[in-house]
One Martini backbone bead per residue (centre of mass of N, CA, C, O) as a GRO file, in nm:
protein
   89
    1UNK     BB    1  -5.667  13.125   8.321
    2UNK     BB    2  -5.647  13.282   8.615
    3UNK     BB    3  -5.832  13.278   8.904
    4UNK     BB    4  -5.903  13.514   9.132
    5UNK     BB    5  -5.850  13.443   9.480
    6UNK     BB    6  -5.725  13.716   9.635
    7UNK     BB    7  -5.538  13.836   9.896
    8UNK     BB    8  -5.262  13.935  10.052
    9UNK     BB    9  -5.164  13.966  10.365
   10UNK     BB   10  -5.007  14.080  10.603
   11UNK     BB   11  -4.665  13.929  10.686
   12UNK     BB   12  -4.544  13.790  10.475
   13UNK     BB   13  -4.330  13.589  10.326
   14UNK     BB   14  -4.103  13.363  10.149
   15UNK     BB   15  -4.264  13.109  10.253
   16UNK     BB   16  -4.533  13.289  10.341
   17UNK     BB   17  -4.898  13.322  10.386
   18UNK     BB   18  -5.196  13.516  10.326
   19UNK     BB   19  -5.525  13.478  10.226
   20UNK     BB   20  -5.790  13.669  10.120
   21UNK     BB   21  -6.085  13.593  10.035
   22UNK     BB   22  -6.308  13.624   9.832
   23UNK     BB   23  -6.624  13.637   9.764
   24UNK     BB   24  -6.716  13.252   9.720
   25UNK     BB   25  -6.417  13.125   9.714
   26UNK     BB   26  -6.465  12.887   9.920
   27UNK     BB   27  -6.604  12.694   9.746
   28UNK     BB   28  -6.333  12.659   9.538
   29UNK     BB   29  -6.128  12.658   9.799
   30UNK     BB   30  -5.880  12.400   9.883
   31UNK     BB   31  -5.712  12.152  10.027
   32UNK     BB   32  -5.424  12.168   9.807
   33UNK     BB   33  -5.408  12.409   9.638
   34UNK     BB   34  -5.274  12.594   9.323
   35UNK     BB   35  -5.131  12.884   9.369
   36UNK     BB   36  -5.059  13.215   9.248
   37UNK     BB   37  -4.836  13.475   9.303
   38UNK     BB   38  -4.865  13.819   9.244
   39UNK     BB   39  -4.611  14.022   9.184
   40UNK     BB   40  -4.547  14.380   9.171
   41UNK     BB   41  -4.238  14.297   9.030
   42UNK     BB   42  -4.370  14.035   8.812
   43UNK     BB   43  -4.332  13.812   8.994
   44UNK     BB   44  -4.387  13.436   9.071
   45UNK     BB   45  -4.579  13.235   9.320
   46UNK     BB   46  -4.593  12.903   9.406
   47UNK     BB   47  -4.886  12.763   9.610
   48UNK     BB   48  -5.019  12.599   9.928
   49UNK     BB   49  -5.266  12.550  10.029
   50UNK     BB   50  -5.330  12.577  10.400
   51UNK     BB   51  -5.506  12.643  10.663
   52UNK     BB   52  -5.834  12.703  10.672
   53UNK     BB   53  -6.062  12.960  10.761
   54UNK     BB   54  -6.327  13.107  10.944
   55UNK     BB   55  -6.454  13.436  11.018
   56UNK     BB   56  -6.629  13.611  11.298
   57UNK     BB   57  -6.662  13.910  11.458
   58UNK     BB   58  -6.975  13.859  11.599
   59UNK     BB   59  -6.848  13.492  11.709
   60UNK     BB   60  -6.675  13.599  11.942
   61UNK     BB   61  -6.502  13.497  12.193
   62UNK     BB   62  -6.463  13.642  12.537
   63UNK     BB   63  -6.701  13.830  12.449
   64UNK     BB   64  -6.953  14.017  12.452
   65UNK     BB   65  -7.185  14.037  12.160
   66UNK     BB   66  -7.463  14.015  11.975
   67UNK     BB   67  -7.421  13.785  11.820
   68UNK     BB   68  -7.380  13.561  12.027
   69UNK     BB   69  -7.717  13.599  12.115
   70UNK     BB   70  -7.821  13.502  11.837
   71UNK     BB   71  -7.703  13.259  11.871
   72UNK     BB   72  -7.809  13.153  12.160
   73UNK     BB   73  -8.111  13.162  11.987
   74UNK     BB   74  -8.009  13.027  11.707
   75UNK     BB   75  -7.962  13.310  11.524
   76UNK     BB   76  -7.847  13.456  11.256
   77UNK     BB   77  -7.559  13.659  11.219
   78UNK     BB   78  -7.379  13.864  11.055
   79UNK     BB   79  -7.181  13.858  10.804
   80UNK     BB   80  -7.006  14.129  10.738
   81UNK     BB   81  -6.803  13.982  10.953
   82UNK     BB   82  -6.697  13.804  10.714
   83UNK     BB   83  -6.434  13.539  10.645
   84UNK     BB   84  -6.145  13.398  10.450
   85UNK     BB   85  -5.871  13.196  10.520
   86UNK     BB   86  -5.550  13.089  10.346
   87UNK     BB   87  -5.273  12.940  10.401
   88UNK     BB   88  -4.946  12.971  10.246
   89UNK     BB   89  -4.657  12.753  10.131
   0.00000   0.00000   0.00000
């Protein structure tokens, strides 16, 4: 039975997803993993993992906000806005 790892965001098209990992998948799934995306028409697609990144918009650069001063200081910033995705193709 397969294990649910995520939604696939807006933008998807037939050839291209991503996909926003559940909270603790980043763990499970790695670069090259196979993975079922379930259409909501009912049919299935096989897609390969490629181009995992981990985002966090409180240690976004380009401009100053409260996480930035955290991580200058040593401390780590709230993880609230941390998310992972990977690429599927």
């Amino acid at each position: 039975m397969p294990i649910p790892i995520g939604m696939v965001s807006s933008g998807a098209s037939e050839s291209r997803a991503t996909v926003i990992l559940y909270d603790g998948m980043e763990k499970v799934v790695k670069n090259e993993s196979l993975v079922i995306i379930r259409n909501k028409n009912g049919g299935n697609v096989l897609a390969v993992c490629r181009g995992g990144r981990g985002l966090n918009e409180n240690v976004r650069t380009g401009s100053f906000n409260p996480g930035v001063a955290y991580a200058r200081r040593g401390r780590v910033p709230s993880s609230a806005k941390e998310y992972y995705t990977f690429n599927l193709e």
